[in-house]
N, C-alpha and C positions, 0 to 999 in steps of 0.2 A: 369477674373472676374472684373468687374465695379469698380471704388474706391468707391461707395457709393451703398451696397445690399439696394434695395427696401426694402421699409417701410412692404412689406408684410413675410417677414423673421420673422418678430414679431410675426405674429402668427402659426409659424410654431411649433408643439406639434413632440417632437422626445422620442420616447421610447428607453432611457437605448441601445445607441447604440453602444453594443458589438461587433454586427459584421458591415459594411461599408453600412449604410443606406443610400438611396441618400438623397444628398443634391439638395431643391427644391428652385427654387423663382419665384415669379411671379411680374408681369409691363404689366400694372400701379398695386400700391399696393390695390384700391379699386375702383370701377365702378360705375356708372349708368345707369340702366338698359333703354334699349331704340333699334331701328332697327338698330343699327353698331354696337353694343355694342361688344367686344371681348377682351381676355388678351390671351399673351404668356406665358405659362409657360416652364421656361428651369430645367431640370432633372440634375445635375451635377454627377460625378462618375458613371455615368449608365453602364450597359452591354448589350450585346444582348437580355439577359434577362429578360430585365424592364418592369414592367406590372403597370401599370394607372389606375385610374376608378372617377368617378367624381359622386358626390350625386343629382345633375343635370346638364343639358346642354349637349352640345358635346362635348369632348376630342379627338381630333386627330392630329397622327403625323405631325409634318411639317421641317422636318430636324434634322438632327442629324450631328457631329463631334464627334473628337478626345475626349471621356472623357465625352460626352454631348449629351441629345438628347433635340428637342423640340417638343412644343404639342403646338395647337392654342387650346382656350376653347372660345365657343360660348353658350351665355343663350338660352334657348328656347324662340323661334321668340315671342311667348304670353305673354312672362314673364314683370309682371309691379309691383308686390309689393316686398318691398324690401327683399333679403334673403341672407343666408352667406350661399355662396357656398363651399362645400368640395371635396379635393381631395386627395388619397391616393397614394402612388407609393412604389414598391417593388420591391424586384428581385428573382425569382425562383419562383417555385411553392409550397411551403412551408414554408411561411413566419412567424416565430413569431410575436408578435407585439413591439419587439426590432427592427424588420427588416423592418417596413413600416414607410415611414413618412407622416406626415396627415397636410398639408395645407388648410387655413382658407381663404376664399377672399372673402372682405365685398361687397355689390352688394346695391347701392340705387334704391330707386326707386323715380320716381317724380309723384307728385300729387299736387294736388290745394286745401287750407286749403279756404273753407269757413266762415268768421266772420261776427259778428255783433257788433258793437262797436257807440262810441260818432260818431255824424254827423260829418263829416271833418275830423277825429281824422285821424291822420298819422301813420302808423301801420308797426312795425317791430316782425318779427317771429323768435325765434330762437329755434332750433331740434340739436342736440347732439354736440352743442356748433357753428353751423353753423346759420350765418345769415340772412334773408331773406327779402327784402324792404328796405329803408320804401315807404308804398305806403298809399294813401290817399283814406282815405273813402265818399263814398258818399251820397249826404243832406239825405239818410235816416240810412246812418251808416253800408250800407254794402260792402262788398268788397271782392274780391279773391285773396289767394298771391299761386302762384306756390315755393314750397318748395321740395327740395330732402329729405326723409329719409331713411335713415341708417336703415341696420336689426336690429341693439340693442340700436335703439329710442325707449323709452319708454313716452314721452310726449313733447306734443310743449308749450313752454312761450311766449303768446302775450303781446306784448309792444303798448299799446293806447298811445299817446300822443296829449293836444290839450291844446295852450297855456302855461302856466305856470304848469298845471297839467297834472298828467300821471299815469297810470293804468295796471298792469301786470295781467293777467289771466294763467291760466295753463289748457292747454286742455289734456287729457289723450291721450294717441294713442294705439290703440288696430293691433296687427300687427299678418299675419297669421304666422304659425312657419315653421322656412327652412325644407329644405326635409333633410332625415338622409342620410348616405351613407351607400350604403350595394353594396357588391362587393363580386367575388367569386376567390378563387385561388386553383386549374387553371380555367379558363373560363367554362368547360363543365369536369362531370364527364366519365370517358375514361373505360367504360364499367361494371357501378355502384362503382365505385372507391370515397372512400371518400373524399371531398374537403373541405377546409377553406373557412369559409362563415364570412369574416369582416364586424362588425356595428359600426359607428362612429355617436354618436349625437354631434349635434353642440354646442356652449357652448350658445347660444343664447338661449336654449332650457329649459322652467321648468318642468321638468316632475319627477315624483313620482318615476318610473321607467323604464324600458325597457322590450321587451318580443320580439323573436324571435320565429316565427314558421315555419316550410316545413312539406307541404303538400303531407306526401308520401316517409316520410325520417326520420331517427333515428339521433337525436341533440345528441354533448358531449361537454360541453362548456372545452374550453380549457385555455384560458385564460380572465383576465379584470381585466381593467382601471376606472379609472373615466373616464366615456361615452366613453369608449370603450369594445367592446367584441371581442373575435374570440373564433368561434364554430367551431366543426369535424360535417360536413353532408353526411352520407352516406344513398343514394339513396334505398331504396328497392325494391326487387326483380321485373324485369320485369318493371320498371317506363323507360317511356320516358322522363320524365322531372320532375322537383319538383319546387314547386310553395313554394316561398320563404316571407313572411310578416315580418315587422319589425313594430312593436307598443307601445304603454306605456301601463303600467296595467291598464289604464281604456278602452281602448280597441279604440284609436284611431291610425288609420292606419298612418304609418311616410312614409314609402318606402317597394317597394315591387319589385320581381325579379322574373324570371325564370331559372333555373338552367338547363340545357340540359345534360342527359345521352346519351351518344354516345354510345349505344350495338353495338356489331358486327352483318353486316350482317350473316345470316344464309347462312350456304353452302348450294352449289346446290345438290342435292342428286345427287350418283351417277347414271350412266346408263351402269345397266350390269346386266347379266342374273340371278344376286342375286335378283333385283328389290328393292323396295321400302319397309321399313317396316311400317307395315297397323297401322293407328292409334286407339290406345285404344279409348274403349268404343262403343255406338251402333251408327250406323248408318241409316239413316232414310232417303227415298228418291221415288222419284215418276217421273212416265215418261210417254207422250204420242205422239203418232206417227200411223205408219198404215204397212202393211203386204201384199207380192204376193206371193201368190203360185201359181197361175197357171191355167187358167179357170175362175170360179168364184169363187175359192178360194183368195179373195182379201176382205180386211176394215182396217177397225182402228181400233188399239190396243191402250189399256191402262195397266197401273201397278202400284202395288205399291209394294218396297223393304224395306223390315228390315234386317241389317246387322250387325257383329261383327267383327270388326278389332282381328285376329289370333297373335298380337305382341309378339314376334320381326320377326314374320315372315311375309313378305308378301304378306300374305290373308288377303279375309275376305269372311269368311262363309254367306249365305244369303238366305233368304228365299223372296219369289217373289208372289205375287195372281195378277192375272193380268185379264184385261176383255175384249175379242173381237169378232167380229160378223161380219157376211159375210149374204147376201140375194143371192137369186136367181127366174128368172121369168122366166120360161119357154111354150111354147106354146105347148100343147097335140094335136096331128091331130085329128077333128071329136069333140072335145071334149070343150076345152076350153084353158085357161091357169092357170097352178098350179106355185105359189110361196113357195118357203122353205126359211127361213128363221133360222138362227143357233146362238146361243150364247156360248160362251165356255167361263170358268174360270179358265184359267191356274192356278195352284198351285204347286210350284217348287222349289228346291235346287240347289243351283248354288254356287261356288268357282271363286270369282274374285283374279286374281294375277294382285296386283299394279308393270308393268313392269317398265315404264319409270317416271322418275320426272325430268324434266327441267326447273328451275324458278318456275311458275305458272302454269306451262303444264305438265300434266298426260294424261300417254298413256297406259292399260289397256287389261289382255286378260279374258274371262270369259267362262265360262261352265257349261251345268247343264241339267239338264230335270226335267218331273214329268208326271204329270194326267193331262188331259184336259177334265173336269169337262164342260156336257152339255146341251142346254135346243134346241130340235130342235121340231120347227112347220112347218108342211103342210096347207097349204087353197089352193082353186080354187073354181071357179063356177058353175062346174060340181059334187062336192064330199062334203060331211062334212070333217071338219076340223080336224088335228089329232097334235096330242104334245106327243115329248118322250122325255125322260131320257136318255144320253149313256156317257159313261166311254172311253177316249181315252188316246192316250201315247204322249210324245214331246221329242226330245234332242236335244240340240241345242249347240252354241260354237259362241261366239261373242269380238266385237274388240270395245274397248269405249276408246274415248279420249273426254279430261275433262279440265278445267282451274280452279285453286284450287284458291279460293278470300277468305282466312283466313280458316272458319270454315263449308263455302259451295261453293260446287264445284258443275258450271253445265256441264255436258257433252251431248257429241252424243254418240250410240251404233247401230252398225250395226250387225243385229244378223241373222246366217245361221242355219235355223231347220228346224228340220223332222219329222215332224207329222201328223197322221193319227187319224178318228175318223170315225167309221163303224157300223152302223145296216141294219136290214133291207129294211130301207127307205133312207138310209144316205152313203155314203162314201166321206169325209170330208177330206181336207190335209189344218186346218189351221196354216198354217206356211210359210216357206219357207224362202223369204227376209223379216225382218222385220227393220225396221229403224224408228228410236224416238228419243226426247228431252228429255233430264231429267234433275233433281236437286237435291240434293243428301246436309246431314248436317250431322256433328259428335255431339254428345250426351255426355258428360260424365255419 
């Protein structure tokens, strides 16, 4: 250790330390703020398990020894008014506020005091006992003196001087207020696990009082100091993250944080001939594509499904109405040429079994039939036109693989069916290969 601990030891604030707090100091004791600006701070008694946090700027390692680590602290590159910067250090993840120690370090800033004063009058400034000039003013009495001030300047005393006579004024100095510290121990909640959320206000600061809130998190204050707290934050269900504010009762913002909940990724589901259990509630989906059967059994098909996840088993039951249509132009020897045209509305029951889940890939076996519900017309230029009614059958058995994105999953389905639709004017097999896109949402 140094024979002489920097002047910044002074402000160092230690809680009641029962168990081995570190011991902090920082050099140079006090800054001004500007593009080089930076302090060392060295951590004495540390462990592996030293944790830092700073109320602004950067904080980061830059060596460590036997007994010690060090931190370089850099202001933010914008920073120009003056503040007192804080920093907290602890060990473990579990800190009381016996166990942290909270380091003060004064930060000036420089600026230029515009006056008015006697013509010529020779002008000295002084800011929290520091002196600035003298400089001389000009035949109309004005003048600019560059001054540093300190975060807990509260007014500058101008000294006029001109001849035999001299004049002292008092300018107020209105200064904005340092930022608070707010830090979290440990860094991230570790699967909604509750964490210490430390507030240190600076003693620079006049405020009424203090308020702490997270966004999405149940507060237990644990313990407090003067201008200090530590709170129990534990995350609620399902948060990603908890948005942290720190303010006075009249509701101006000091510091604010983000707290990161680290959940466990989710397993991959297994793959085995149990499959996948189907997720609760309905499901709602829709799909279109096109169909060969064979001849001029060929068009586009459409549908639409409603479904019920079977959980824990899984299925899911589903009901299907779907619309497709096939034309035909044929030429009669002698005669002319007659066109048929067919509409069918499949209306069906089907049993999807969720086989595979990999990641975000669902792979899928399904089954089902029903009615194929139909409107079939004749015209030609030889004949009046003729329209009927007929009732046909479908079974079919198809393979869909699907990529789940949260709550909607789009897939393909390649479906093999067998269907016939017959009257007197009609024999009809709309089915066979069908293949389509769909999109598909869970419902609670």
């Amino acid at each position: 250790m140094r024979s002489a601990l920097p002047a910044a030891l002074l402000n160092l604030l230690v809680f009641a330390p029962v168990r081995a707090a570190p011991v902090v100091e920082a050099e140079p004791s006090h800054l001004t703020l500007g593009p080089k600006t930076r302090a060392e701070i060295t951590v004495r008694d540390a462990s592996p398990s030293l944790h830092g946090a700073a109320s602004v700027g950067t904080l980061s390692p830059s060596g460590s020894g036997e007994g010690f680590t060090r931190y370089v602290w850099t202001p933010p590159a914008d920073a120009r008014a003056p503040l007192l910067a804080l920093f907290a250090f602890w060990i473990g993840d579990a800190p009381t506020l016996s166990d942290i120690t909270v380091l003060a370090l004064p930060c000036a800033g420089r600026t230029e005091l515009s006056i008015d004063t006697e013509p010529s009058a020779k002008v000295t400034v002084e800011v929290a006992g520091a002196r600035f000039g003298p400089r001389k003013a000009d035949v109309q009495g004005h003048l600019r003196i560059p001054v540093e001030v300190p975060p807990n300047a509260h007014e500058a005393r101008v000294l006029a001087e001109l001849s035999d006579q001299s004049k002292i004024r008092v300018l107020p100095l209105t200064l904005p207020p340092s930022p608070w510290l707010l830090a979290t121990a440990p860094a991230r909640s570790a699967g909604g696990a509750p964490v210490k959320v430390l507030l240190v206000v600076p003693d620079t600061e006049e405020s009424a009082g203090t308020e702490l809130i997270a966004e999405g998190a149940r507060l237990e204050r644990e313990q407090e100091a003067p201008r200090r707290l530590l709170t129990r934050v534990t995350p609620d269900a399902s948060r990603a993250s908890v948005e942290l504010t720190a303010r006075t009762l009249d509701g101006s913002v000091r510091a604010q944080r983000t707290l990161e909940v680290a959940r466990p990724e989710p397993a991959a589901e297994a793959v085995g001939a149990g499959g996948v259990p189907a997720p609760a509630g309905w499901i709602v989906g829709g799909s279109a594509g096109g169909y060969v059967g064979g001849g001029s059994n060929a068009g586009s098909a459409f549908s639409l499904v409603l479904g019920r996840g079977l959980s824990p088993l899984p299925l899911v039951a589903e009901v299907e109405l779907g619309l497709r249509n096939q034309t035909l132009a044929a030429p009669v020897p002698g005669l002319g040429v007659q066109s048929s045209s067919l509409l069918v509305f499949p209306l069906e029951l089907a049993l999807r079994w969720q086989a595979v889940a990999s990641g975000i890939f669902r792979l899928g076996v399904r089954g089902g039939g029903g009615m194929l519900l139909c409107s079939h017309h004749l015209s030609s230029n030889f004949d009046a036109d003729f329209s009927e009614l007929a009732v046909g059958w479908e079974v079919f058995a198809a393979v869909q693989a699907g990529l789940q994105a949260g709550p909607v999953e789009p897939y393909l389905e390649i479906r093999g069916a067998i269907s016939r639709v017959t009257t007197d004017h009609l024999d009809a097999r709309p089915g066979g290969g069908v293949f389509s896109l769909g999109i598909r949402g869970v419902f609670q």
